[in-house]
N, C-alpha and C positions, 0 to 999 in steps of 0.2 A: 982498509983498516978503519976508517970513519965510519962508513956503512955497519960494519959487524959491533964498534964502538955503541954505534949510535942503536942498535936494534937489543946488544945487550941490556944497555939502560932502560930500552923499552921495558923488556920483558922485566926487569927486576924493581921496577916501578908499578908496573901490572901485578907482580906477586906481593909486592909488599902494600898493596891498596889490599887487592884479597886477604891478607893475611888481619890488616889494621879491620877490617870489615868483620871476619869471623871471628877476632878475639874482642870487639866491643859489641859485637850481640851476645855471645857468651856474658859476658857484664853485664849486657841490657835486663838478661833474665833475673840474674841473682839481684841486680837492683831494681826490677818490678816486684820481686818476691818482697826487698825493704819497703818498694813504696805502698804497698798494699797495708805493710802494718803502719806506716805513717798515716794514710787516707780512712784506716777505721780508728786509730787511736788518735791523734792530733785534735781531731777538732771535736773530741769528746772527753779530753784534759786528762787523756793515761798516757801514760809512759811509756816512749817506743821500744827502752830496752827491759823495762821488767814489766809483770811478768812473759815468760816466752809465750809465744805462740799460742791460740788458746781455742776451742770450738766457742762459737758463739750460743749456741743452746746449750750445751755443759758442761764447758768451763774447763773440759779436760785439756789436761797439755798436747798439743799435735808434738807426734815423736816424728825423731828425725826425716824417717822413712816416709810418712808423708807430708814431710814441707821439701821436698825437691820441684821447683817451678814447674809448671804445667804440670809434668807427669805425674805427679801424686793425686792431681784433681780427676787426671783422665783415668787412670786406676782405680781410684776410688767412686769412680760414679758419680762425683760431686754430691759426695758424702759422707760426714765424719765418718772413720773407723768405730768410735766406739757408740755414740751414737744413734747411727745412722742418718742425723737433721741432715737435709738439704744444705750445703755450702755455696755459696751464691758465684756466678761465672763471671763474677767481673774480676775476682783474684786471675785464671788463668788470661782471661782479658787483656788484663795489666801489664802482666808478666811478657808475652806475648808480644803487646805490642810497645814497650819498652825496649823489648830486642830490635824486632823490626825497625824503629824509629832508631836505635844506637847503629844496625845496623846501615842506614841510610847516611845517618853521619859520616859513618865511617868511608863509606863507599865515593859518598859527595866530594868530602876534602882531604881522601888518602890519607898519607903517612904525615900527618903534621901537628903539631900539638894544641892548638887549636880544638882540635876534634873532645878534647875531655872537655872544657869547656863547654861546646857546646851540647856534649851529652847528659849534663849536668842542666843544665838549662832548659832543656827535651824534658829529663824525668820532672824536673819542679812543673813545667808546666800540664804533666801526665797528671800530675799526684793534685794541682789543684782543680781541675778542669773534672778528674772525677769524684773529690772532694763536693762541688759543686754539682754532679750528676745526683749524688748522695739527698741533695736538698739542703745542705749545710754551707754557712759562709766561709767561704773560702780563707785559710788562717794566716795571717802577719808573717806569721813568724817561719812557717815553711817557704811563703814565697822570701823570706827575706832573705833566711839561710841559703838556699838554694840559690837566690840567684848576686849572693853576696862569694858563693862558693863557685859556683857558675865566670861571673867575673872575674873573679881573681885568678882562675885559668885563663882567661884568655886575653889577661892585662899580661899577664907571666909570656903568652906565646907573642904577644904582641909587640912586648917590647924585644924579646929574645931576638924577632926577626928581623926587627928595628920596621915595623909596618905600624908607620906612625899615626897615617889616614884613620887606620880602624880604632886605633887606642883611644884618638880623640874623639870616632864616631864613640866608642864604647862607652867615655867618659857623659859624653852629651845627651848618648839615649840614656843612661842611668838618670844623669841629675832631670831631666824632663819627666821621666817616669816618677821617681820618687817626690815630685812637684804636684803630680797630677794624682798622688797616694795620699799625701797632706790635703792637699783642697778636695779633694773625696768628692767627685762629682755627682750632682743629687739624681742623676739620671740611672746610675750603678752602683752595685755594694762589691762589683767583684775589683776594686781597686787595687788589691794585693795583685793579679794575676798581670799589672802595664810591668811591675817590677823586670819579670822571666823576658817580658816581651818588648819592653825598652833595651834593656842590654841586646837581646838578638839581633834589632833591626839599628840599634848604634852602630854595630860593630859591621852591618855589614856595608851601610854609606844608604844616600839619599837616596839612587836607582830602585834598588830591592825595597824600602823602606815603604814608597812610593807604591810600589804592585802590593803590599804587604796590606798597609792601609784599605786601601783601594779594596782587596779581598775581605777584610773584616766587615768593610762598610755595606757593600754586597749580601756577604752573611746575614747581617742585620737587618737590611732590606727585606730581602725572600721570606727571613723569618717574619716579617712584620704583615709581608703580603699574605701570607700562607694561612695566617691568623686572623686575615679579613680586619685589624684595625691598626691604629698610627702606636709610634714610641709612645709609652705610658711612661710612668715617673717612676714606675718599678717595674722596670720589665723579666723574664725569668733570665736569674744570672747565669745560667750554664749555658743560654744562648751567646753572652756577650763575651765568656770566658773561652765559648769554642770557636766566635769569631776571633777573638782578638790571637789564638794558639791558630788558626787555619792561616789567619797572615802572617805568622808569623813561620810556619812552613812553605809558604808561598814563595815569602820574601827571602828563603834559603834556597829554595831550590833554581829560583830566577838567580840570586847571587854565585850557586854554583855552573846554572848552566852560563850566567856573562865571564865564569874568569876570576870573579872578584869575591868568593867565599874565603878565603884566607888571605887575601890581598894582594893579587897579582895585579 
């Protein structure tokens, strides 16, 4: 009776990670497809909600049929319908690997709530890291939202589960990060992007924070090497913003392989 108890549960624990896994990539797409109009509109002061969708050389409306994520790009040839301009491949990019990245969450910490949380804090830090590929400064205000929206899921599952460890880590990496956004260090402009990456590695305690670090720093290194000279005083920020999101996947996937991704 234990045995067949105990392999039921398996199994219905296994389907419902797969199931949590396929329904937040499904999300992950539809919100690469938002983050794309955030990442062209945001930090060039338009509006994400009007007007809709738009071609970048003529301004025409993209009709519904082709804003379906990935596939309308790969159908179209990666090019306006009415146009024909070249539409650039970092939309299905986005799109793409938003899913992948939701889907990893999913998969990481199963059925728990948690997971919106930290998929929110995934796309903030998708949407600034290619904000910054763009060659544009990364914006206040999306990292805020985002990981103001980010948090508050996962203060909501934290407390829910009464996993105290994390809440207070959560609360600790915020206020450090948002510390270290005010005194705006003269060595970086990508300060918005500690916001995503504070919460991540609060919440998930010292252990993973520690590998997390350690991997940015790394990052920063090779790039310094690679470029034959030392830190400068302005170094290019989409190095330091894909360090600082590479530790900050680092320090998730360490946290889900010890146990301690949702605070066991």
């Amino acid at each position: 009776m234990t045995s067949d108890g105990g392999l039921s549960a398996a199994v219905s624990i296994h389907i419902a990670r797969w199931a949590v896994t396929g329904f937040v990539a499904l999300v992950g797409l539809l919100a690469g497809s938002f983050l794309n109009v955030v990442i062209y509109r945001v930090p060039r002061g338009l509006s994400v909600a009007k007007p809709r969708s738009f071609c970048p050389h003529c301004d025409t409306p993209v009709r519904p049929i082709d804003n379906v994520p990935v596939v309308s790009w790969v159908m179209l040839g990666g090019r306006c319908h009415h146009c024909r301009g070249p539409i650039s491949a970092r939309y299905p990019l986005v799109e793409s690997a938003t899913a992948v990245v939701f889907a990893a969450v999913g998969w990481g910490l199963g059925p728990h709530w948690a997971v919106a949380g930290f998929c929110v804090l995934a796309a903030t830090l998708i949407a600034l890291v290619a904000i910054e590929a763009d060659g544009l400064p990364p914006p206040l205000s999306v990292a805020g939202i985002g990981t103001g929206l980010g948090a508050a899921l996962l203060l909501g599952a934290g407390v829910a589960d009464h996993r105290w460890s994390h809440v207070v880590g959560l609360i600790v990496g915020l206020v450090v990060a948002v510390a270290l956004v005010v005194i705006k260090s003269p060595w970086t402009s990508s300060a918005p992007v500690l916001l995503p990456v504070g919460a991540v590695l609060g919440w998930l305690g010292l252990a993973s924070t520690a590998e997390g670090l350690a991997t940015a720093a790394a990052v920063l290194v090779i790039d310094r090497l690679a470029r034959g000279r030392q830190v400068s005083p302005d170094p290019d920020r989409v190095v330091i913003s894909l360090a600082l999101a590479s530790g900050a996947v680092v320090a998730s996937v360490v946290a889900v392989a010890i146990g301690a991704g949702v605070g066991r």
